[in-house]
N, C-alpha and C positions, 0 to 999 in steps of 0.2 A: 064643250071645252073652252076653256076662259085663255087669251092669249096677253101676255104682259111686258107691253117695252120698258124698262127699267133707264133710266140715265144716267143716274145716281154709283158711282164706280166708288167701293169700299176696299180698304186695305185687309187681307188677310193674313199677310204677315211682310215686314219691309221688304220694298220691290216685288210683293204680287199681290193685284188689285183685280177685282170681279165686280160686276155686273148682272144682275138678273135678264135674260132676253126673252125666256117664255115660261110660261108655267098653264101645266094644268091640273087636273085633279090626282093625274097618279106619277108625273113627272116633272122635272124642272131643267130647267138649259138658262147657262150662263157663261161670259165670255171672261176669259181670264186673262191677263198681260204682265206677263214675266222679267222683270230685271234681269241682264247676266248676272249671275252669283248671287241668285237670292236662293234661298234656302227654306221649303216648306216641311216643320218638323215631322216626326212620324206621326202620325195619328191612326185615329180609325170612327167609322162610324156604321150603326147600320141600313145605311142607304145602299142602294147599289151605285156604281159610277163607273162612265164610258166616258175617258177625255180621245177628243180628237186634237192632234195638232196641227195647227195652219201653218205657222213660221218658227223656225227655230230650233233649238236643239235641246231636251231636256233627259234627264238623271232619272227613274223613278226608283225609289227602294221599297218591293212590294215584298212582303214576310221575311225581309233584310238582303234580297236579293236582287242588285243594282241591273236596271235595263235602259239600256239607251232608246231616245224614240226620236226620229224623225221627222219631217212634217209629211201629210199623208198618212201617219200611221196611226195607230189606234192601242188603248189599254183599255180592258172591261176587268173590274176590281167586282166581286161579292159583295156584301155588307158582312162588315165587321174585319174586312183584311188591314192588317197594317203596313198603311205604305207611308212615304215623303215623296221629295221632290228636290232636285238641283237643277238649278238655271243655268245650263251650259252655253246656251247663246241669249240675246232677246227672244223671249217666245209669245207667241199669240195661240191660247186655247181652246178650246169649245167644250165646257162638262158637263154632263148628262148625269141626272140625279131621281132614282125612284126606290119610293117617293117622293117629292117634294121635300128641300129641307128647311124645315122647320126656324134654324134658326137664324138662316137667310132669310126668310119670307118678315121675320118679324125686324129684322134687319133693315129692309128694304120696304114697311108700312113707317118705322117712325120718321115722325120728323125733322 
């Protein structure tokens, strides 16, 4: 298992930026940092995803059904669920991705 510090912090949409912190061959972990009132659209992909939250307060809208999360808490999404995101406070997150996504990793090789 290959482990990967990442430095390099990308926008994902205004007011939330990520970071790669580890990857392996069938996972990825990366750190997220939320603006209050930023806003992550609905999406979906087929990865799996466990966000932990360290600080702060966030919104998730997971198959349109809004849940507050706390720090200490936890969300584990399927692959393929449609969810978002509101920034209720500053948050600080930690996402969990299996497999590996794809279009982070290629994200985080260019130059």
């Amino acid at each position: 298992m290959a482990e990967q510090q990442q430095e390099r912090w990308f926008e994902v949409a205004p007011g939330i930026r990520r970071r790669t912190i580890a990857v392996t061959e069938r996972m990825q972990q990366i750190m997220v940092q939320l603006d209050q009132g930023a806003r992550l659209p609905e999406h979906r992909h087929p990865h799996e995803q466990i966000t932990y939250l360290i600080l702060g307060r966030l919104r998730f809208f997971i198959n349109g059904t809004a849940r507050d999360v706390a720090p200490g808490e936890t969300v584990a999404l399927p692959g393929n669920t449609p969810h978002g995101v509101e920034t209720l406070e500053a948050s600080l997150a930690i996402d969990t991705f299996s497999p590996p996504r794809e279009d982070m990793l290629a994200q985080d090789a260019a130059p």
